[in-house]
HTML snippet that shows the backbone in 3Dmol.js (N, CA, C, O; Angstrom):
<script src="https://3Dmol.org/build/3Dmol-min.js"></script>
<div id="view" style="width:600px;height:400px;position:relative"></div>
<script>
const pdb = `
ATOM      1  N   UNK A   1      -2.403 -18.713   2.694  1.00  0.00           N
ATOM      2  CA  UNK A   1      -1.057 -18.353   3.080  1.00  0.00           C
ATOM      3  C   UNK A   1      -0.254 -18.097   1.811  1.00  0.00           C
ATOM      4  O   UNK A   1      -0.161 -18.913   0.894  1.00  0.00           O
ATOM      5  N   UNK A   2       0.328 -16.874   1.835  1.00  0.00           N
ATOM      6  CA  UNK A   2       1.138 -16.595   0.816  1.00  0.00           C
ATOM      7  C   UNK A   2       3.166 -17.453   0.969  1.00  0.00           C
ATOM      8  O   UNK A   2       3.855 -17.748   1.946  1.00  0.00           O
ATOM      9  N   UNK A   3       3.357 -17.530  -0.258  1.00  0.00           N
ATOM     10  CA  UNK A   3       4.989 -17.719   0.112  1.00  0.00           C
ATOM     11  C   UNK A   3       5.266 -17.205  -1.404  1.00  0.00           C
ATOM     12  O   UNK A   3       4.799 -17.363  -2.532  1.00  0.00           O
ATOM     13  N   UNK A   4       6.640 -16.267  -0.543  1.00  0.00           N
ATOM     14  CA  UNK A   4       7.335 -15.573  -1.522  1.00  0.00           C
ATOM     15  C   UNK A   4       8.558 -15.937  -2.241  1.00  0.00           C
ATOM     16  O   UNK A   4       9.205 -16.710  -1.535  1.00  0.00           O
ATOM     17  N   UNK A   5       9.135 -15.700  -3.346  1.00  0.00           N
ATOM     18  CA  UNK A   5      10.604 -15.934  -3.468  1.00  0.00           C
ATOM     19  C   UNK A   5      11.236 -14.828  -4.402  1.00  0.00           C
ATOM     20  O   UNK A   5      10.704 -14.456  -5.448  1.00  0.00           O
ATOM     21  N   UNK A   6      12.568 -14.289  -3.850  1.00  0.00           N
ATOM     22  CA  UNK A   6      13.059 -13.302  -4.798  1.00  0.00           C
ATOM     23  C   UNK A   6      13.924 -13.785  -5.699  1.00  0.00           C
ATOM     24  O   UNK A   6      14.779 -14.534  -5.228  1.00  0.00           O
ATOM     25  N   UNK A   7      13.969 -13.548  -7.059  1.00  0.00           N
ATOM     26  CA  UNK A   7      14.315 -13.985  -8.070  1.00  0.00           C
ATOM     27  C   UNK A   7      16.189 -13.578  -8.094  1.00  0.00           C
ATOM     28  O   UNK A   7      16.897 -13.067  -7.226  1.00  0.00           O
ATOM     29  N   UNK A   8      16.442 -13.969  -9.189  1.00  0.00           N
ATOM     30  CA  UNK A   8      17.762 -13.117  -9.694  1.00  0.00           C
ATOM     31  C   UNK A   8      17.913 -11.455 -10.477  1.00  0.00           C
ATOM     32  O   UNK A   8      18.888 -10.772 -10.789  1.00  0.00           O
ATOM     33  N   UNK A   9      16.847 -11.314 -10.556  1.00  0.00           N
ATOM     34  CA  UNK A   9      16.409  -9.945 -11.330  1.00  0.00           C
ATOM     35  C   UNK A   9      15.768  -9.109 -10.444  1.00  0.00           C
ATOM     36  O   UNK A   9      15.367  -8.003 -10.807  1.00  0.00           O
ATOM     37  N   UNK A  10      15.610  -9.571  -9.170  1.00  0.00           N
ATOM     38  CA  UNK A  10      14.898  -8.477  -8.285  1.00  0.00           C
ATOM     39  C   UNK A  10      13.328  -9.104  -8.264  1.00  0.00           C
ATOM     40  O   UNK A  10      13.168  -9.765  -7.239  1.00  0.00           O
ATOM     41  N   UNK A  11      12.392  -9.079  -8.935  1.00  0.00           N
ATOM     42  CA  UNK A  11      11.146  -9.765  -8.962  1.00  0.00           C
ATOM     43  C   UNK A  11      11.193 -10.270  -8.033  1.00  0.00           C
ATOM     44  O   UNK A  11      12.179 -10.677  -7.419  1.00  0.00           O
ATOM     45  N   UNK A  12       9.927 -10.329  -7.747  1.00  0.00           N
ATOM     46  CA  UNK A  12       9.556 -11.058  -6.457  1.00  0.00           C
ATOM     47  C   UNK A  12       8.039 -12.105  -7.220  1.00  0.00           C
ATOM     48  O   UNK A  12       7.112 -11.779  -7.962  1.00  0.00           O
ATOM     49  N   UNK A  13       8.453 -13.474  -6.539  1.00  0.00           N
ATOM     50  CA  UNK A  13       7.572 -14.900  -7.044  1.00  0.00           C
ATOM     51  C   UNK A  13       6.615 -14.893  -5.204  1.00  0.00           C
ATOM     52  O   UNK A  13       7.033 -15.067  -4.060  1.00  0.00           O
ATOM     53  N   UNK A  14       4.725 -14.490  -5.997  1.00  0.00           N
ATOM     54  CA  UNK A  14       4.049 -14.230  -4.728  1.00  0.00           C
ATOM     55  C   UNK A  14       3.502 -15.927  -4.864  1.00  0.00           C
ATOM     56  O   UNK A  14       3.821 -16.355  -5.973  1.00  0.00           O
ATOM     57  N   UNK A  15       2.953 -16.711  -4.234  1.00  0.00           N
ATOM     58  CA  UNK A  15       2.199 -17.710  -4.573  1.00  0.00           C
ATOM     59  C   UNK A  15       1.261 -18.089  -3.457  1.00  0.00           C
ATOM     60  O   UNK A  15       1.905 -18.408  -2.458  1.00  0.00           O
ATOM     61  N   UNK A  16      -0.327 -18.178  -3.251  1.00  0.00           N
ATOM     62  CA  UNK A  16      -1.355 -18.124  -2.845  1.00  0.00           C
ATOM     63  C   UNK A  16      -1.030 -19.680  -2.205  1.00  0.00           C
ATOM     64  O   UNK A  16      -0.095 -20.036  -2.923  1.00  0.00           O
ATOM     65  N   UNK A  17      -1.213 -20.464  -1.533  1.00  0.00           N
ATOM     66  CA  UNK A  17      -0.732 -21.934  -1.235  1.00  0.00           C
ATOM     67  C   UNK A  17      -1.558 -22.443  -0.068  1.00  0.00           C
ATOM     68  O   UNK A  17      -0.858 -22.544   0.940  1.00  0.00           O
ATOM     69  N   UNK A  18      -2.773 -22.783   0.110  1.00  0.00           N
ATOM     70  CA  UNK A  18      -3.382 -23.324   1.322  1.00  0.00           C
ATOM     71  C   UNK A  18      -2.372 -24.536   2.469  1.00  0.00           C
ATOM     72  O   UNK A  18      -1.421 -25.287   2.250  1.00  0.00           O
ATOM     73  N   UNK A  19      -3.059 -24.256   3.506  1.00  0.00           N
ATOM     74  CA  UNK A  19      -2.249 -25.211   4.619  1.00  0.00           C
ATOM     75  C   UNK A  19      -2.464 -26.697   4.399  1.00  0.00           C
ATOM     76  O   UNK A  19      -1.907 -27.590   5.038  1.00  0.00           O
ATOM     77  N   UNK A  20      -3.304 -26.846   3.456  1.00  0.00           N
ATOM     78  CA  UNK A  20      -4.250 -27.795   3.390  1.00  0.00           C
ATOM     79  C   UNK A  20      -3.483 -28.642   2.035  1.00  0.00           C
ATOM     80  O   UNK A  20      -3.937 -29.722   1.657  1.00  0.00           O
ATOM     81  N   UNK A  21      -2.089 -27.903   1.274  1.00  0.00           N
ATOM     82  CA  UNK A  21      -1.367 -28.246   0.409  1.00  0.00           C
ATOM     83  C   UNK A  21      -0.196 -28.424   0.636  1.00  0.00           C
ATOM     84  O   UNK A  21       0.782 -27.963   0.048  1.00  0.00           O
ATOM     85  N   UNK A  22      -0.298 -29.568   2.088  1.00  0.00           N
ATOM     86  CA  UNK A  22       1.071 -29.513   2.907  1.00  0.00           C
ATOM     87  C   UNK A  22       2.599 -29.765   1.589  1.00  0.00           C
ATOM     88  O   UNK A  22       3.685 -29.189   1.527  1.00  0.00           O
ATOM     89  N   UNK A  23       2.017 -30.812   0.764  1.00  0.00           N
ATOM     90  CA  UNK A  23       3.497 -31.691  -0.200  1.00  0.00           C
ATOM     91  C   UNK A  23       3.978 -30.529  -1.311  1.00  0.00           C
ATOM     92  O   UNK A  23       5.100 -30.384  -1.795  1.00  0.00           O
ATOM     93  N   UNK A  24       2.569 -29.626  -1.595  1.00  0.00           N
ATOM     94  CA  UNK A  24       2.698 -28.352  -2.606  1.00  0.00           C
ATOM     95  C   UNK A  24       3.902 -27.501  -1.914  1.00  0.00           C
ATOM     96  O   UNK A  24       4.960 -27.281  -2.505  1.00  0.00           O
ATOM     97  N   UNK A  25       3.648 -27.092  -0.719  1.00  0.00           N
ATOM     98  CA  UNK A  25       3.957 -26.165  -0.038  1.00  0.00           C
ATOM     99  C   UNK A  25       5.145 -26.574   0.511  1.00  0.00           C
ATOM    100  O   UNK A  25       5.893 -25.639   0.799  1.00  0.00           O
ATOM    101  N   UNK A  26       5.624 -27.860   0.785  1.00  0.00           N
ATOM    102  CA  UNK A  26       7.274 -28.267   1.214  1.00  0.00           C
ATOM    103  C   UNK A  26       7.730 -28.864  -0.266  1.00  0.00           C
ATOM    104  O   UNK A  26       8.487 -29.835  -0.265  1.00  0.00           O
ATOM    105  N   UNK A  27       7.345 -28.377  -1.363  1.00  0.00           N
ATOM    106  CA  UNK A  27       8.258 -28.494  -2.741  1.00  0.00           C
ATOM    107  C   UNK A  27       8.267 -27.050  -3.305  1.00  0.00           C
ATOM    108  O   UNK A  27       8.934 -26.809  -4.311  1.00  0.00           O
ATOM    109  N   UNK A  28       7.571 -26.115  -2.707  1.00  0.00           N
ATOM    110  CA  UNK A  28       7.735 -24.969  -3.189  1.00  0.00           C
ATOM    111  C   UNK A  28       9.149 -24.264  -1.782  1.00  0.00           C
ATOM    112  O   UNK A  28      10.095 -23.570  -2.155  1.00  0.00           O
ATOM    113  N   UNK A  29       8.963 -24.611  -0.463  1.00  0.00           N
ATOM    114  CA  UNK A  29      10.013 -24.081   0.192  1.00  0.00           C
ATOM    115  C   UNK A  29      11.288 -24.844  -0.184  1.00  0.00           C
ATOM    116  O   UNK A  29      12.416 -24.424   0.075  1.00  0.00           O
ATOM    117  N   UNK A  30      10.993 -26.139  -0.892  1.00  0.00           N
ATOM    118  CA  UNK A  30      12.769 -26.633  -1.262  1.00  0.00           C
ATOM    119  C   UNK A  30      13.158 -25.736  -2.197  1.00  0.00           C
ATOM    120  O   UNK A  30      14.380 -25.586  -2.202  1.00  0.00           O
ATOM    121  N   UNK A  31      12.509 -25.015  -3.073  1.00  0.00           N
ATOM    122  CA  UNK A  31      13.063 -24.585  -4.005  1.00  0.00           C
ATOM    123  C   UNK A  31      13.017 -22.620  -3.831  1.00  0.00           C
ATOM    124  O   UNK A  31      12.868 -21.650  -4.574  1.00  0.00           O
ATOM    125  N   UNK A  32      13.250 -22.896  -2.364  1.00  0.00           N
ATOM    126  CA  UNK A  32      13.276 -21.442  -2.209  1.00  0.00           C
ATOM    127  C   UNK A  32      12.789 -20.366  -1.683  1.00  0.00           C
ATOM    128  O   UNK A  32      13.510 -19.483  -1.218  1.00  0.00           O
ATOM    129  N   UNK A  33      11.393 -20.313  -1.697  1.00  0.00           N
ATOM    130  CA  UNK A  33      10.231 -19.845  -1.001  1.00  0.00           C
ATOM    131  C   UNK A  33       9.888 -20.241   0.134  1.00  0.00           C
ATOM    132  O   UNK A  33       9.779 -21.383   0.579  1.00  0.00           O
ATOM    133  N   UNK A  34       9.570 -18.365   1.003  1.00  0.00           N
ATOM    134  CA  UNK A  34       9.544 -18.892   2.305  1.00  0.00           C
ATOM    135  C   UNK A  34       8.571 -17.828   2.243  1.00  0.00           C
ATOM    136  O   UNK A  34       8.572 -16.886   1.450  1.00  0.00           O
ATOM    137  N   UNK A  35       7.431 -18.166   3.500  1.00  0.00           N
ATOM    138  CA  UNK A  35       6.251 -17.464   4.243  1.00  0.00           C
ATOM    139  C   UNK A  35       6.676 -16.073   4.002  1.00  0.00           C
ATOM    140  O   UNK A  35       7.726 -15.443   4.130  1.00  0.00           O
ATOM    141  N   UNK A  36       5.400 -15.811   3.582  1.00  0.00           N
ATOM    142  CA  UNK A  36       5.443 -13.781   3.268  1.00  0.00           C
ATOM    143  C   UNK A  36       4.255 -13.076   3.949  1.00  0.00           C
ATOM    144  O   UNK A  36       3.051 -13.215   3.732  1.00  0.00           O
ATOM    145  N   UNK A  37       4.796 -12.410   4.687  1.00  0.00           N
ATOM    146  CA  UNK A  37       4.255 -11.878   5.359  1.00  0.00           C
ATOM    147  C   UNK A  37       4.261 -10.306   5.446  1.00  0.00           C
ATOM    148  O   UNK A  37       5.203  -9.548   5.676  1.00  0.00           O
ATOM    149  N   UNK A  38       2.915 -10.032   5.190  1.00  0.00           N
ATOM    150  CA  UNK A  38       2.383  -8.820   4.223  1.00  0.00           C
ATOM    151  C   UNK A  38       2.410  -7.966   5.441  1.00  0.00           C
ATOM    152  O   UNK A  38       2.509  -8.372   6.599  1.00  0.00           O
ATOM    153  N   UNK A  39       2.279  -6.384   4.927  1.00  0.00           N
ATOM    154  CA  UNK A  39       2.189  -5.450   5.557  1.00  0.00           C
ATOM    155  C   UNK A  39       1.036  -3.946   4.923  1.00  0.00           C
ATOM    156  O   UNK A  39       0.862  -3.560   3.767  1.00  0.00           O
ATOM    157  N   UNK A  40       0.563  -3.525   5.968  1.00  0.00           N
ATOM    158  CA  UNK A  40      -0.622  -2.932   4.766  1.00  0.00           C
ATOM    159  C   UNK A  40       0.554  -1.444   4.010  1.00  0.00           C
ATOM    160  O   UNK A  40       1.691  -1.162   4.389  1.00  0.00           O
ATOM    161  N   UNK A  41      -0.246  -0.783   2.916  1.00  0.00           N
ATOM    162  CA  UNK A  41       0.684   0.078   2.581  1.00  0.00           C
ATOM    163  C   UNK A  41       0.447   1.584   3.033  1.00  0.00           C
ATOM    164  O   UNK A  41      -0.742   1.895   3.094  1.00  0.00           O
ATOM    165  N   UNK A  42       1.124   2.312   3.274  1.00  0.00           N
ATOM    166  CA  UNK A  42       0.672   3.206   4.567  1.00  0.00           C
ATOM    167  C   UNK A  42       0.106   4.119   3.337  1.00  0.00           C
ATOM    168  O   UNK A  42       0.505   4.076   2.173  1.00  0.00           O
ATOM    169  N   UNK A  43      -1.067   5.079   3.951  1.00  0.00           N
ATOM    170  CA  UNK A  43      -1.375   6.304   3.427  1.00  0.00           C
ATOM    171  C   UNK A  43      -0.025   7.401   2.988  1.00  0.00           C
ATOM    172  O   UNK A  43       0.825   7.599   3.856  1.00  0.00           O
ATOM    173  N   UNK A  44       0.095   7.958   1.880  1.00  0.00           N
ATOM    174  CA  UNK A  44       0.758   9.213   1.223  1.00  0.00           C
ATOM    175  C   UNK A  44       0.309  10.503   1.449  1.00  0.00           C
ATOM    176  O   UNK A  44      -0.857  10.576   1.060  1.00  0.00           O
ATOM    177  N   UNK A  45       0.684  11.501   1.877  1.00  0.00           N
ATOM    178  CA  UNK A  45       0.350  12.932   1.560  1.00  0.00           C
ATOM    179  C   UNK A  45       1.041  13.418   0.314  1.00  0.00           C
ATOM    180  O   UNK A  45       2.107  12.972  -0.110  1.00  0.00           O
ATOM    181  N   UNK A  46       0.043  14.759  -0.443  1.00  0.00           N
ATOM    182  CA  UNK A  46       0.949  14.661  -1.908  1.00  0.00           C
ATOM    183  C   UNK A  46       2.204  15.101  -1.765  1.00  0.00           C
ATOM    184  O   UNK A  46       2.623  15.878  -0.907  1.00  0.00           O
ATOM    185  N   UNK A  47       3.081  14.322  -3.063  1.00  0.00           N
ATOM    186  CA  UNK A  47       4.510  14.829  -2.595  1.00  0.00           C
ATOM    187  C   UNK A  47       5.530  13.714  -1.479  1.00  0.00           C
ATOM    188  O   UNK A  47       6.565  13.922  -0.846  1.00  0.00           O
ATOM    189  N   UNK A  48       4.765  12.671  -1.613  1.00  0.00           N
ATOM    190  CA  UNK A  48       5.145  11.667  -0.773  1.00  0.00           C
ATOM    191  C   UNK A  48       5.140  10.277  -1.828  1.00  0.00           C
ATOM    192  O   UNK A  48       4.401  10.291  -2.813  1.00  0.00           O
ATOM    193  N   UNK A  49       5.766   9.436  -1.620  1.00  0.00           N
ATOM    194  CA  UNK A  49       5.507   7.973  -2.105  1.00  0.00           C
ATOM    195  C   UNK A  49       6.186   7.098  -1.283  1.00  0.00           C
ATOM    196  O   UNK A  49       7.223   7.281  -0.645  1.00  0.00           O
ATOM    197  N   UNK A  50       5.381   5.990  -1.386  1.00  0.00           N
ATOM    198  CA  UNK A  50       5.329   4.672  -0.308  1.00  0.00           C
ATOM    199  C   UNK A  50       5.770   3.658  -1.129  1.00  0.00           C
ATOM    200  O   UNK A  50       5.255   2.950  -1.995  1.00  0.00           O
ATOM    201  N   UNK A  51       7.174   3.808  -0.486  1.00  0.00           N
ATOM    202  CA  UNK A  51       8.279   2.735  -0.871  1.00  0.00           C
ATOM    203  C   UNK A  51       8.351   1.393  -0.519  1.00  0.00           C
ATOM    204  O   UNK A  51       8.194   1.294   0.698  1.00  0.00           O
ATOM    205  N   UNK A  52       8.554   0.101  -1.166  1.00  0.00           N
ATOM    206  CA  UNK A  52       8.088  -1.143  -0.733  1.00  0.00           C
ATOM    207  C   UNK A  52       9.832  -1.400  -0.220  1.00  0.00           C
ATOM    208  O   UNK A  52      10.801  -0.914  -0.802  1.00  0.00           O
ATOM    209  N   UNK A  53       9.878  -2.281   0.998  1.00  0.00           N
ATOM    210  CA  UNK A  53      11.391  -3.279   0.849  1.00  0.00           C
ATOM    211  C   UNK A  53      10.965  -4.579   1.793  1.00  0.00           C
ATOM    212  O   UNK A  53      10.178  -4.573   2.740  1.00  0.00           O
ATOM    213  N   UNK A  54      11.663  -5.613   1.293  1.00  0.00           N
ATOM    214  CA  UNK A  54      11.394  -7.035   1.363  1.00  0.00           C
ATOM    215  C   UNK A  54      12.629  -7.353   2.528  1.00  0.00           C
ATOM    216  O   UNK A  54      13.549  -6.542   2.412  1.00  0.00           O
ATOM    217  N   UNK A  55      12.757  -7.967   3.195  1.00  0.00           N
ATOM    218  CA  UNK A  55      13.357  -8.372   4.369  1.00  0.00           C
ATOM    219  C   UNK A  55      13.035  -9.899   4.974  1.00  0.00           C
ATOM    220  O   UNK A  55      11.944 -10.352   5.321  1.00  0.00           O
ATOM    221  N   UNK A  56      14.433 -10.583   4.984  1.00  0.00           N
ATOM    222  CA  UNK A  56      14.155 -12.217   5.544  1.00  0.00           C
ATOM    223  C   UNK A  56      14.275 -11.521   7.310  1.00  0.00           C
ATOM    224  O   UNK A  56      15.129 -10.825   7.859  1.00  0.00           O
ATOM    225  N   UNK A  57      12.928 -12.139   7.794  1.00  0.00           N
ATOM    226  CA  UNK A  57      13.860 -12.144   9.306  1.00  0.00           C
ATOM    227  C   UNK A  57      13.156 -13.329   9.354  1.00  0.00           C
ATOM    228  O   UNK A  57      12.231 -13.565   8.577  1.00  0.00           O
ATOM    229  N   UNK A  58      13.661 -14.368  10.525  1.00  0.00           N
ATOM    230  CA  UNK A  58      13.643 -15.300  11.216  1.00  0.00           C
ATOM    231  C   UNK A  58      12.631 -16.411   9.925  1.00  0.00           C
ATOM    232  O   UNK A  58      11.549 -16.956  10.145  1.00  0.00           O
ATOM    233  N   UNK A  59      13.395 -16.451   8.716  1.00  0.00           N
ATOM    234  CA  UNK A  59      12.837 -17.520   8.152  1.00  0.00           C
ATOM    235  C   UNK A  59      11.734 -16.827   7.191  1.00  0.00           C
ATOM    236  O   UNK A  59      11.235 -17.541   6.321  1.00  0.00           O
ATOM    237  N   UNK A  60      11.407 -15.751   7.276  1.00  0.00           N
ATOM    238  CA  UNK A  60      10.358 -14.917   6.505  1.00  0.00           C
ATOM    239  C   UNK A  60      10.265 -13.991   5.575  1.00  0.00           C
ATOM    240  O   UNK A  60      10.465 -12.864   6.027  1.00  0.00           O
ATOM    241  N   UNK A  61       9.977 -14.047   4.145  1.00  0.00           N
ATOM    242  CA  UNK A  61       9.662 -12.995   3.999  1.00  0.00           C
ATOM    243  C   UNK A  61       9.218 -11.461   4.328  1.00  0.00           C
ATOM    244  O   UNK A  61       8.006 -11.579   4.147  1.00  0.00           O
ATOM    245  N   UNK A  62       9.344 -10.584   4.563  1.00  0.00           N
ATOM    246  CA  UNK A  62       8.505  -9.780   5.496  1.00  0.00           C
ATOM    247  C   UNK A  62       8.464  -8.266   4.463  1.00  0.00           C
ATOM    248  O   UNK A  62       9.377  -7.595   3.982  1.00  0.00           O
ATOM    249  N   UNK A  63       7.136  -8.145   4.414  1.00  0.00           N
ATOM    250  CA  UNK A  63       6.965  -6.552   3.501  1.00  0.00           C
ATOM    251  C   UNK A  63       7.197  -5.317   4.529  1.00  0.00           C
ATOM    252  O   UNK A  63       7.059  -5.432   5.747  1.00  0.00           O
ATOM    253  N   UNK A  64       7.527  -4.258   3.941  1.00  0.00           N
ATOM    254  CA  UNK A  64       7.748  -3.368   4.850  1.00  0.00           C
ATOM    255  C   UNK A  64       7.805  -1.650   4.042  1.00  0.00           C
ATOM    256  O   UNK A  64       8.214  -1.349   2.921  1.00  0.00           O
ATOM    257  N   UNK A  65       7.488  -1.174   4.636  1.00  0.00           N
ATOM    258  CA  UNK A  65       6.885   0.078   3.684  1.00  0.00           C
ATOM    259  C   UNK A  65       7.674   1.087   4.427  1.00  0.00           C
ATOM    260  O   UNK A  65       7.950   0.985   5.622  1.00  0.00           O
ATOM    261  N   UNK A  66       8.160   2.456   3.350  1.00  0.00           N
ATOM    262  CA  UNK A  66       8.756   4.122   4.028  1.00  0.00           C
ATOM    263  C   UNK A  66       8.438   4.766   3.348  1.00  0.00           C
ATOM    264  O   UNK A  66       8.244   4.484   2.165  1.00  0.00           O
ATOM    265  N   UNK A  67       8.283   5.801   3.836  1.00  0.00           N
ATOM    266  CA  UNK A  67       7.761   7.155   3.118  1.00  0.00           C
ATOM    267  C   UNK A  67       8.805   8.105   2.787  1.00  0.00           C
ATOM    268  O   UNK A  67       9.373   8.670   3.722  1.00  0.00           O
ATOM    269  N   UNK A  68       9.135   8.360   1.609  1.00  0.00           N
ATOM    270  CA  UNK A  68      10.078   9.252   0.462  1.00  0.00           C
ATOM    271  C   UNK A  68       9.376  10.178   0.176  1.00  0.00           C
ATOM    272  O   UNK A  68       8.189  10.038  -0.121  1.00  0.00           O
ATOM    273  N   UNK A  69      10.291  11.858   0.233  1.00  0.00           N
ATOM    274  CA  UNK A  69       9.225  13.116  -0.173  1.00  0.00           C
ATOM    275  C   UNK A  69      10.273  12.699  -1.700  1.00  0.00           C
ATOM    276  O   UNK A  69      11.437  12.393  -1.959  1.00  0.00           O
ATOM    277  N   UNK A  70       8.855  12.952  -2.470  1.00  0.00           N
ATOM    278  CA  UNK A  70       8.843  13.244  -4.338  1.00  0.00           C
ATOM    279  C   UNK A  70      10.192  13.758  -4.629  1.00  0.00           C
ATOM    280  O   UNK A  70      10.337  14.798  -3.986  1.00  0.00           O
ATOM    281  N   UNK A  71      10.944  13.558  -5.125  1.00  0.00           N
ATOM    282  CA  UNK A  71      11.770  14.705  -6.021  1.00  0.00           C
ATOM    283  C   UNK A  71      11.673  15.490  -6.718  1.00  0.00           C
ATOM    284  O   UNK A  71      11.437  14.880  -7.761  1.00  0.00           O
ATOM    285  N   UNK A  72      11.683  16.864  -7.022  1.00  0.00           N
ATOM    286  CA  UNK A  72      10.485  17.521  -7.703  1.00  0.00           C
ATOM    287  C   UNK A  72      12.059  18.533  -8.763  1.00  0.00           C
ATOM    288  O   UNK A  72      13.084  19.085  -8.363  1.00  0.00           O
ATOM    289  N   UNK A  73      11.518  18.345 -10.028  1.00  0.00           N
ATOM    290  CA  UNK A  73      12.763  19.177 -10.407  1.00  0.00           C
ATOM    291  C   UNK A  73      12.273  20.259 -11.437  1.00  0.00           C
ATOM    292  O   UNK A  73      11.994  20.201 -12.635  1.00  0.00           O
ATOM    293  N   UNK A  74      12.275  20.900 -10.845  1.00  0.00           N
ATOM    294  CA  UNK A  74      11.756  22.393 -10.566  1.00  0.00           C
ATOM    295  C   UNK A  74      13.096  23.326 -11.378  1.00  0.00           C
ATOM    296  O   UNK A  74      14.123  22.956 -10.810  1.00  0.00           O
ATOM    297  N   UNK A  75      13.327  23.994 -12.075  1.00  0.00           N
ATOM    298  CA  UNK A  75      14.461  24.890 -12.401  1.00  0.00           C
ATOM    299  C   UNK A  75      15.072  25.775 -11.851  1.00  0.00           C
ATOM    300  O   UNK A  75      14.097  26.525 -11.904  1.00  0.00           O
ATOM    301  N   UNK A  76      15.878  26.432 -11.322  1.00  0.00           N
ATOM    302  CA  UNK A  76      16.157  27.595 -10.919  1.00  0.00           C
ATOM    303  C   UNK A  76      16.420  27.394  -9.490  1.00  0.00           C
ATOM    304  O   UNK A  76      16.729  28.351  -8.779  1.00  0.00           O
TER     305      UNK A  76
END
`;
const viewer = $3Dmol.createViewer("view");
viewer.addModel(pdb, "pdb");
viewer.setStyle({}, {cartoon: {color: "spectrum"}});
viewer.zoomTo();
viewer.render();
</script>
């Protein structure tokens, strides 16, 4: 089980934490970190990029992915 925490700089703190590290794992949520819960990252066509954004819902971390066409700066 992962748990995440977002920093003051934007960074994001990932940490690997078994269930099995119950006292690890309720001294890492006092100080902030909560369950992260991953999302896969979607396929790109070229000219595309797969944008990450982080979202608390109901107590969670939660990954979440969109697709942005490239900016392409081209002259003329």
């Amino acid at each position: 089980m992962y748990l995440a925490r977002k920093n003051n700089d934007g960074t994001i703190d990932l940490i690997d934490c078994s269930r099995q590290e119950g006292e690890r794992m309720a001294e890492l949520r006092n100080t902030g970190f909560l369950d992260f819960v991953p999302s896969p990252q979607p396929d790109v066509k070229p000219g595309e990029t797969a944008v990450e954004t982080l979202e608390i819902v109901d107590g969670k971390m939660c990954q979440k992915w969109h697709i942005e066409a490239n900016e392409t700066n081209n002259p003329g």
